[in-house]
TILUM-389722 format. One line per 8 residues: number of its first residue (from 1); their letters; for each residue x negated, y negated, z of N, C-alpha, C. Coordinates in steps of 0.05 Angstrom, whole numbers, plus 5000, padded with zeros to 4 digits. Atoms other than C-alpha are relative to their C-alpha. Layout:
BEGIN
NUM) A) X/Y/Z/X/Y/Z/X/Y/Z ~ ...
END
This chain:
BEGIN
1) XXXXXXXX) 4989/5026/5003/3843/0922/3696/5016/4997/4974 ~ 4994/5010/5024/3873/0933/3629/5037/5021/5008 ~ 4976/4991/4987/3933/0969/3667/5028/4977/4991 ~ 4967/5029/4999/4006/0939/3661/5002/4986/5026 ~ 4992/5008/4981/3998/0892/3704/5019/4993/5021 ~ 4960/5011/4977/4071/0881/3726/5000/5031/5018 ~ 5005/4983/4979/4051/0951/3768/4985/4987/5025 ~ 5017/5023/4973/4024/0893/3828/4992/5027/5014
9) XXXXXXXX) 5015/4996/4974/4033/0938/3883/4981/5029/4983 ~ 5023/4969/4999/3996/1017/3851/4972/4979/4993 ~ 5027/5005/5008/3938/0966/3820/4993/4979/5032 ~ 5011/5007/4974/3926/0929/3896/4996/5023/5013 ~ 5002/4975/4981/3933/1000/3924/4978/5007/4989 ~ 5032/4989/5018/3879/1028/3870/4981/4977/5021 ~ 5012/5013/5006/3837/0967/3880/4989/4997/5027 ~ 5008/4996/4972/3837/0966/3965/4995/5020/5007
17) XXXXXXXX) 5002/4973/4990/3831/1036/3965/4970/5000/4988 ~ 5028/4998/5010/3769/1035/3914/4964/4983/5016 ~ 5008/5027/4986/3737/0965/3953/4993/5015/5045 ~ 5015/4982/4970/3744/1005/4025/4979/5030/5000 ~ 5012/4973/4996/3716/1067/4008/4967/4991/4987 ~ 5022/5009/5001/3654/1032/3980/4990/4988/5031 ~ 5011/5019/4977/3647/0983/4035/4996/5023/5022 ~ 4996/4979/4977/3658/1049/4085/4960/5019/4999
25) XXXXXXXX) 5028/4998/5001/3590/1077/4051/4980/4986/5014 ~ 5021/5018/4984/3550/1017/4067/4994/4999/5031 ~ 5002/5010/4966/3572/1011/4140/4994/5021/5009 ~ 5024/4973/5001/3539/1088/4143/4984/4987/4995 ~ 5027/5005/5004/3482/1061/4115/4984/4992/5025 ~ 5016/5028/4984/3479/1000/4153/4994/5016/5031 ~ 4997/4992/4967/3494/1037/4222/4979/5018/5007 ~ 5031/4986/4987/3439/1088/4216/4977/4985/4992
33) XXXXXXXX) 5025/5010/5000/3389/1041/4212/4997/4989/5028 ~ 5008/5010/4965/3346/1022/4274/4997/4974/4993 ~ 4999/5028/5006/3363/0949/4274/5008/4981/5025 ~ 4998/5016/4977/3366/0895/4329/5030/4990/5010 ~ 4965/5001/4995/3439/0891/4321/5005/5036/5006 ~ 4991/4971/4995/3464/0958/4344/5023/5011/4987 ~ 4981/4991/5020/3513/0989/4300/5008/4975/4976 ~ 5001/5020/5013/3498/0937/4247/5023/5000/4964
41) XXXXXXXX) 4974/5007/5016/3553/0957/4195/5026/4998/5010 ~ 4975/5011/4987/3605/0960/4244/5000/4966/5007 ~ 4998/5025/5000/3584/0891/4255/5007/4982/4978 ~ 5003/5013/5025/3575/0868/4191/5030/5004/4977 ~ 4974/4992/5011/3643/0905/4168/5030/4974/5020 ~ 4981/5021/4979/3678/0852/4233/4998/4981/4987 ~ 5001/5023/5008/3650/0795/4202/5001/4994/4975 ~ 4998/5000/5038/3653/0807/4128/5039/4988/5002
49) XXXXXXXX) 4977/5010/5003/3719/0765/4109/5020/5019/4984 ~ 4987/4975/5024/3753/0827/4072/5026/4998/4994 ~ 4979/5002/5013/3826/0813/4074/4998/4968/4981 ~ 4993/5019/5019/3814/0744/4044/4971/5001/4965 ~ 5018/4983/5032/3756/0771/3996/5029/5017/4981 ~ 4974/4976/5007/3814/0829/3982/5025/4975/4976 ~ 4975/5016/5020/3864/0766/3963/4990/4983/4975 ~ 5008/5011/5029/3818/0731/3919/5002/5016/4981
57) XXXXXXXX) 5002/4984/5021/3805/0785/3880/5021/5012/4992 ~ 4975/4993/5019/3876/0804/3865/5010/4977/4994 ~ 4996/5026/5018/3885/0727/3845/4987/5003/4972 ~ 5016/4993/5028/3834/0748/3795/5016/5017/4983 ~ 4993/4971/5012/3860/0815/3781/5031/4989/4978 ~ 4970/5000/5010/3930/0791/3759/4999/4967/4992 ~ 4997/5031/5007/3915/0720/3737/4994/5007/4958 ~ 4998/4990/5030/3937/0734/3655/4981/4992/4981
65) XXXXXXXX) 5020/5024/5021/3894/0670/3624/4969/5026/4995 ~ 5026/4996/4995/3830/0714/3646/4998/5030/4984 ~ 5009/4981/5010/3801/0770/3604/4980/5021/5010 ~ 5020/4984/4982/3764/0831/3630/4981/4995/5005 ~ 5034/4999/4990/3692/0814/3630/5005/4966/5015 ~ 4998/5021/4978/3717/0741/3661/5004/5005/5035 ~ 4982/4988/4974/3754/0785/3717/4981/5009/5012 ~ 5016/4983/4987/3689/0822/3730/4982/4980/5008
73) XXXXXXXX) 5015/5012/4999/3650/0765/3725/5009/4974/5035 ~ 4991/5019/4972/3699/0716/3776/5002/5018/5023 ~ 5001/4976/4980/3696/0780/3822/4977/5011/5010 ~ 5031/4998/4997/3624/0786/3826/4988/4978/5019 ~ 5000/5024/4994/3622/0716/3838/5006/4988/5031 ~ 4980/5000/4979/3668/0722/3895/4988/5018/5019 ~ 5016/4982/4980/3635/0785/3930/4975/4982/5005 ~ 5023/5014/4998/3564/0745/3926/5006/4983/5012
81) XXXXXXXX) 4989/5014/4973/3607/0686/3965/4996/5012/5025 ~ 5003/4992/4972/3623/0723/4019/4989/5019/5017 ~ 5024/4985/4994/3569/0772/4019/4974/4981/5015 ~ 5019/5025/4995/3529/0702/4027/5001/4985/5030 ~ 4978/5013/4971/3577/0677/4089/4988/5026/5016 ~ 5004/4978/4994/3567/0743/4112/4971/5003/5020 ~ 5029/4992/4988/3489/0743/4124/4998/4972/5010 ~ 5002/5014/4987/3489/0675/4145/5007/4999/5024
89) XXXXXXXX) 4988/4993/4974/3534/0694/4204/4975/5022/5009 ~ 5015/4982/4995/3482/0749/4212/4973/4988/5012 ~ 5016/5005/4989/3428/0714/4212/5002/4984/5019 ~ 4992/5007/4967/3454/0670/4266/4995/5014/5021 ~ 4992/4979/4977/3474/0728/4310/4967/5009/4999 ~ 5019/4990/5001/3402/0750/4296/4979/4975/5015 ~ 5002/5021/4985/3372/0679/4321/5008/4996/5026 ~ 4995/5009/4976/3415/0676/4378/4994/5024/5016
97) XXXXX) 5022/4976/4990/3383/0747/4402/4975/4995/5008 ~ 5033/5002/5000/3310/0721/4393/4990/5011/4986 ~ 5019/4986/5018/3297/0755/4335/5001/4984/4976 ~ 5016/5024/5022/3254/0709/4284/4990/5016/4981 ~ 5006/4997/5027/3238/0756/4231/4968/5020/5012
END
């Protein structure tokens, strides 16, 4: 983040490239687990909001006022949003199955 920012598009390319290849881990994780949803990171990768997660966070990324540990901090902030949206939709889909926990 301390990049020249006026490079927009290589620091969105870094930044979606870094952001999928994590999220790509998890949905391994998630998928080999024996879970009542059946391939539960491919699911969870459908419903995760990622291109508009993706745009907040280059609002952040390139918004000048904000200083690094703000950037990490309103970006944290922002994953935990829709990480939150995320399992709520989940747990729905897990309710409307019949599964109570």
């Amino acid at each position: 983040m301390t990049d020249n920012l006026g490079q927009t598009d290589k620091i969105k390319t870094r930044i979606t490239n870094m952001l999928q290849h994590r999220t790509s881990a998890y949905i391994r994780e998630f998928n080999a687990l024996h879970a009542p949803i059946r391939s539960l990171g491919s699911w969870y990768q459908e419903n995760f909001d990622f291109p508009n997660f993706l745009n907040e966070v280059f609002m952040i990324v390139f918004d000048a006022r904000l200083g690094v540990e703000d950037k990490i901090r309103d970006i944290s902030n922002y994953m935990e949003k829709y990480q939150n949206k995320t399992t709520l939709l989940l747990i729905a889909e897990l309710k409307k199955r019949g599964f109570n926990g």
